[in-house]
RODO-2510 file (C-alpha; in nm, 4 decimals, decimal comma):
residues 216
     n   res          X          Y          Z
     1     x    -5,8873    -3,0915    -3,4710
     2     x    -6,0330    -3,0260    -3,1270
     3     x    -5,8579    -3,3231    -2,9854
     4     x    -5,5459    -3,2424    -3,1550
     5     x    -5,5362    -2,9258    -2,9611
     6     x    -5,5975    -3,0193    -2,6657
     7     x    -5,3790    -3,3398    -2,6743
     8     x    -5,0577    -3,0733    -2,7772
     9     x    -5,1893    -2,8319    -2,5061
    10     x    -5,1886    -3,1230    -2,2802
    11     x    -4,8141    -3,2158    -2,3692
    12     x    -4,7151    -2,8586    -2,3388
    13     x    -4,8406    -2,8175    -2,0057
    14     x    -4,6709    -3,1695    -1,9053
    15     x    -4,3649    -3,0585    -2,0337
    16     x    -4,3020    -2,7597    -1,8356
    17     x    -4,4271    -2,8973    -1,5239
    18     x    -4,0917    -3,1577    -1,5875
    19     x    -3,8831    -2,8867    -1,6310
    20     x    -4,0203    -2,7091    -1,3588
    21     x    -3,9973    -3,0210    -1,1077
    22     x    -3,6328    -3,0859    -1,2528
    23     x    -3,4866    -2,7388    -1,1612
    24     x    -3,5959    -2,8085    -0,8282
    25     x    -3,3853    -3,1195    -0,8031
    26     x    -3,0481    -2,9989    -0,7718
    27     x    -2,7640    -2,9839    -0,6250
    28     x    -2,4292    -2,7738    -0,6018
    29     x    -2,0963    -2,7222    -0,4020
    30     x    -2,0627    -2,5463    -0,1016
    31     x    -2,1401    -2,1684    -0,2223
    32     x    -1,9681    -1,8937     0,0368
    33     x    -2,3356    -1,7823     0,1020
    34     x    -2,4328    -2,1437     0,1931
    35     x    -2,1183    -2,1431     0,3769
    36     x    -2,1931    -1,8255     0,6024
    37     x    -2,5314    -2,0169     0,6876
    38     x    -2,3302    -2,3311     0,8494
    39     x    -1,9942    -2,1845     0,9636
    40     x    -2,0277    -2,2304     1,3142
    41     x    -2,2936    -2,4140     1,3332
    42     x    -2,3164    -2,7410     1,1732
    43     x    -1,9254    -2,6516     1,0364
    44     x    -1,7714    -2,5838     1,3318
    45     x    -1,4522    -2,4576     1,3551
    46     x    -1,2650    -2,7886     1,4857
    47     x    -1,4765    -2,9677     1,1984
    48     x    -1,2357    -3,2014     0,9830
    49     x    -1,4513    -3,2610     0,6746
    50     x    -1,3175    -3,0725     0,3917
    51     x    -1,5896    -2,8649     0,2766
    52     x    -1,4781    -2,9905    -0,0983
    53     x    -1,6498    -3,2899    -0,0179
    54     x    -1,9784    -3,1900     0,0424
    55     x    -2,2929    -3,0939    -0,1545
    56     x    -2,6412    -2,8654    -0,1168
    57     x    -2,8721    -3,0443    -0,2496
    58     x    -3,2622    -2,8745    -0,3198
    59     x    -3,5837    -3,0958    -0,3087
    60     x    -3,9305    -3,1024    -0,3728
    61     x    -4,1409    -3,3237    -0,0667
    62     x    -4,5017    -3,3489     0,0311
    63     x    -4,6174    -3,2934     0,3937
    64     x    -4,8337    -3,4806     0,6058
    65     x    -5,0975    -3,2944     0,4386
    66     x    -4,9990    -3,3513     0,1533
    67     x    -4,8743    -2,9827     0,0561
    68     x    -4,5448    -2,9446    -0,1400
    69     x    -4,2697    -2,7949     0,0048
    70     x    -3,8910    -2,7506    -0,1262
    71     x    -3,6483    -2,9092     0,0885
    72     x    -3,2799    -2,8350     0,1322
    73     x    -3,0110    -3,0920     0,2757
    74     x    -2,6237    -3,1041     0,3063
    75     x    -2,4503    -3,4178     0,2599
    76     x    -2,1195    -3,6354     0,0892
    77     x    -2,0479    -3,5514    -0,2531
    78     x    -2,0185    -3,9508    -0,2904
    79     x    -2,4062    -3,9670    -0,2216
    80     x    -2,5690    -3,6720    -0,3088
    81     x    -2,6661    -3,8113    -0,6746
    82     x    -2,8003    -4,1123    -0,4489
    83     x    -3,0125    -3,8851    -0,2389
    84     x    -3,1094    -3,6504    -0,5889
    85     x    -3,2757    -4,0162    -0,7137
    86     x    -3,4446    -4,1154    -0,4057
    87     x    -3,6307    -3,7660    -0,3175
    88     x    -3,7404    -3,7388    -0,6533
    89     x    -3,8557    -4,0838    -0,6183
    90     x    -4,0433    -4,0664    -0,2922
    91     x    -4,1715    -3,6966    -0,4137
    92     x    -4,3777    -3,8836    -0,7192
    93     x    -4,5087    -4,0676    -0,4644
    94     x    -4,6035    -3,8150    -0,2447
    95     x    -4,4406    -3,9655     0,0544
    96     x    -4,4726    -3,7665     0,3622
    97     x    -4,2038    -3,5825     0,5113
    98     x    -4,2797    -3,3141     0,7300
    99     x    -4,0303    -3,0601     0,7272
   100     x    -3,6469    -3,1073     0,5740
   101     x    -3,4467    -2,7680     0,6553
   102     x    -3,1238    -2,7357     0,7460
   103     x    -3,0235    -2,7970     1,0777
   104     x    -2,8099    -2,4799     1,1431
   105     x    -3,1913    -2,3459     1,1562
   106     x    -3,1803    -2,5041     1,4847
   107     x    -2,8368    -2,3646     1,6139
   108     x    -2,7174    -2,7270     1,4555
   109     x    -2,8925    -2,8677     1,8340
   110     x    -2,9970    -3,2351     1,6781
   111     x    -3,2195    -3,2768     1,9722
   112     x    -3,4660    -2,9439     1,8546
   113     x    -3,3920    -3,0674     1,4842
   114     x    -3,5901    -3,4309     1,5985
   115     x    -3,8338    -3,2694     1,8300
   116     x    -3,9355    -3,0503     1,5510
   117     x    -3,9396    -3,3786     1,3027
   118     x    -3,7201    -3,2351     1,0843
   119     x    -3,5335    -3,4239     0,8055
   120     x    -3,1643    -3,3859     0,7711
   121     x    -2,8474    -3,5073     0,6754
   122     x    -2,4389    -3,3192     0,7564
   123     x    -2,3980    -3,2021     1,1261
   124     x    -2,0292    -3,2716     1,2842
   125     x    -2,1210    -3,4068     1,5886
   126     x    -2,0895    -3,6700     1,8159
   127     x    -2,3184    -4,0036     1,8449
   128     x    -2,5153    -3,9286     2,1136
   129     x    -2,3541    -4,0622     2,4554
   130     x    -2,0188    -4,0745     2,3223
   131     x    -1,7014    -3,9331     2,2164
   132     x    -1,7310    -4,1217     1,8596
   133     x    -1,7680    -3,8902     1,5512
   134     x    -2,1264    -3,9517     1,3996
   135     x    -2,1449    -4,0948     0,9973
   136     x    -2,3539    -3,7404     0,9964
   137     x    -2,0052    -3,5451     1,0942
   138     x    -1,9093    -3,6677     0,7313
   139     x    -2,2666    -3,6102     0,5445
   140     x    -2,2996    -3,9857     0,4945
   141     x    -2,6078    -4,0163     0,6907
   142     x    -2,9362    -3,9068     0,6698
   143     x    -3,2396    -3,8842     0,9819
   144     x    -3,5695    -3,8922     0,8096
   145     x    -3,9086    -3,8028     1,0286
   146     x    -3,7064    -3,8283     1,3183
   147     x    -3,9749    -3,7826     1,5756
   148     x    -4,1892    -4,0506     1,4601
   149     x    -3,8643    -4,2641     1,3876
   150     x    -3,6530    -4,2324     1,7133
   151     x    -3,3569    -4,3628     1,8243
   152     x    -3,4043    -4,6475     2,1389
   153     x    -3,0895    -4,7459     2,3238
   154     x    -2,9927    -4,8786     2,6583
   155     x    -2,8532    -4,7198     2,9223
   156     x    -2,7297    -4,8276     3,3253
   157     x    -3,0010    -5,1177     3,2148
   158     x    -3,3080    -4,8527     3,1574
   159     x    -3,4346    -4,7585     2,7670
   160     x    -3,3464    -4,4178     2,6758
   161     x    -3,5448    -4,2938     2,3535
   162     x    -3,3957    -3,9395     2,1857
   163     x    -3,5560    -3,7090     2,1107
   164     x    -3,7452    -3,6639     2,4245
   165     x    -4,1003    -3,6943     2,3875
   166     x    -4,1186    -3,9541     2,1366
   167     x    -4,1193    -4,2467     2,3747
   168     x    -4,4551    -4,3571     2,2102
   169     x    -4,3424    -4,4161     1,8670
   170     x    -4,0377    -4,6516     2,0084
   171     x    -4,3812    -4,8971     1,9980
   172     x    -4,3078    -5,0630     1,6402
   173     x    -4,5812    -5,2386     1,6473
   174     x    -4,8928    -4,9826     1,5486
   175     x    -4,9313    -4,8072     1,2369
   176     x    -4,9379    -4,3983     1,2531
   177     x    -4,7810    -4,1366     1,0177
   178     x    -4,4495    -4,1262     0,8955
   179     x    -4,3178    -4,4361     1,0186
   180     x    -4,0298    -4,6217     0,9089
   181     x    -4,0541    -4,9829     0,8777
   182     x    -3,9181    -5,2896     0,6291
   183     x    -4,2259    -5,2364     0,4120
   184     x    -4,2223    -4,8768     0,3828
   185     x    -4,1141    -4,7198     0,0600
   186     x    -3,8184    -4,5078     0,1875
   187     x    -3,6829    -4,7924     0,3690
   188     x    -3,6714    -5,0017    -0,0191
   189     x    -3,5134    -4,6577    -0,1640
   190     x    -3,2490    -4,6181     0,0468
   191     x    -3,1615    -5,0046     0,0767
   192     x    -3,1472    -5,0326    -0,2999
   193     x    -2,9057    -4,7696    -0,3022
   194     x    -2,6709    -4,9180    -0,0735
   195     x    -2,7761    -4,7610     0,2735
   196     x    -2,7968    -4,9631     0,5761
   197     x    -3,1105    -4,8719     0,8596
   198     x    -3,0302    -4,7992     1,1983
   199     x    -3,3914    -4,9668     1,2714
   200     x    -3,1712    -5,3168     1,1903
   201     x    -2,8917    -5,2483     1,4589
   202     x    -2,8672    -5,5154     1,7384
   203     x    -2,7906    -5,2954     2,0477
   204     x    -2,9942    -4,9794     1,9555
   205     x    -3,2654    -4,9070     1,7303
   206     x    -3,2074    -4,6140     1,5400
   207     x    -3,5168    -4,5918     1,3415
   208     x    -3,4694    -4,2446     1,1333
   209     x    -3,1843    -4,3021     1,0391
   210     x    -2,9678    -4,4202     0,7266
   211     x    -2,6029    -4,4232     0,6215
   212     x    -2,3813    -4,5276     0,3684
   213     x    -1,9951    -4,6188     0,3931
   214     x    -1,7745    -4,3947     0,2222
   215     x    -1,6514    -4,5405    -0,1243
   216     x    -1,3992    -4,3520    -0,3390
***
């Protein structure tokens, strides 16, 4: 009888920890309160997505030290279920990402947003260097660990590395935390889902980041 107990206990206890790590997966439309927080900022006035189109999505992640924290992210209604799937994936895995706010908490500045390592995902702005709208501008790409994962380019023949500060970890070829490589289980996420890596571009290396063409 003892065992019986403790094996429905058990069952209960598993059951609302599901429930509880399901609500936390979510994701909704643009609220007017979400919208106050990126009006501005990240949604600037000139920007031409339709705010229709995208989606706040709410996460569960583990840190570097392997606390949990909830994560928030805006991106494409055409791959938010994608993004749903692989945090929840990389969460039972306890894959380390070390901070995933918004990046209107950084006055929508993608430079402080990668200094500070911070996972993110919609910001209409440029690629940096250029005049050329950034797959981010639409919420169709996605920077994860960004310090430890930065983007290497040329430029007048010398190698720039953004963000400043990170010119160690343009080195692929030691191990430390949080890197992004062709073995690494975010890397097999996101490729199985139809993303491309910016660490397989040609010309530049843009190892945080992922993106996904838009399919209606």
């Amino acid at each position: 009888m003892a065992r019986i107990w403790f094996f429905w206990i058990y069952s209960l206890l598993f059951s609302v920890s599901l429930m509880a790590q399901d609500a936390s997966f979510f994701q909704t439309e643009i609220t007017d309160t979400i919208f106050r927080r990126i009006k501005g900022l990240s949604y600037p006035e000139h920007c031409t997505t339709p705010r229709s189109d995208l989606r706040y999505l709410s996460v569960l992640h583990y840190n570097g030290k392997g606390e949990v924290c909830r994560g928030e992210l805006i991106c494409h209604r055409s791959i938010s279920d994608d993004l749903l799937t692989i945090f929840r994936r990389l969460y039972e895995a306890r894959y380390p990402i070390e901070r995933m706010v918004l990046v209107d908490e950084y006055g929508a500045d993608d430079e402080a947003s990668m200094v500070a390592n911070n996972t993110s995902a919609f910001n209409y702005r440029y690629v940096s260097g250029t005049r050329r709208l950034s797959r981010h501008s639409q919420g169709l790409a996605i920077d994860i660990n960004p310090f430890y994962n930065p983007y290497v380019r040329k430029r007048g023949g010398k190698r720039v590395v953004s963000p400043v500060g990170a010119e160690r970890y343009a080195d692929r070829t030691w191990d430390f935390p949080y890197k992004i490589d062709s073995n690494d289980l975010c890397y097999k996420l996101f490729k199985t889902h139809g993303f491309t890596w910016g660490g397989d571009w040609k010309h530049s290396k843009d190892y945080q980041h992922f993106e996904k063409k838009l399919v209606e």
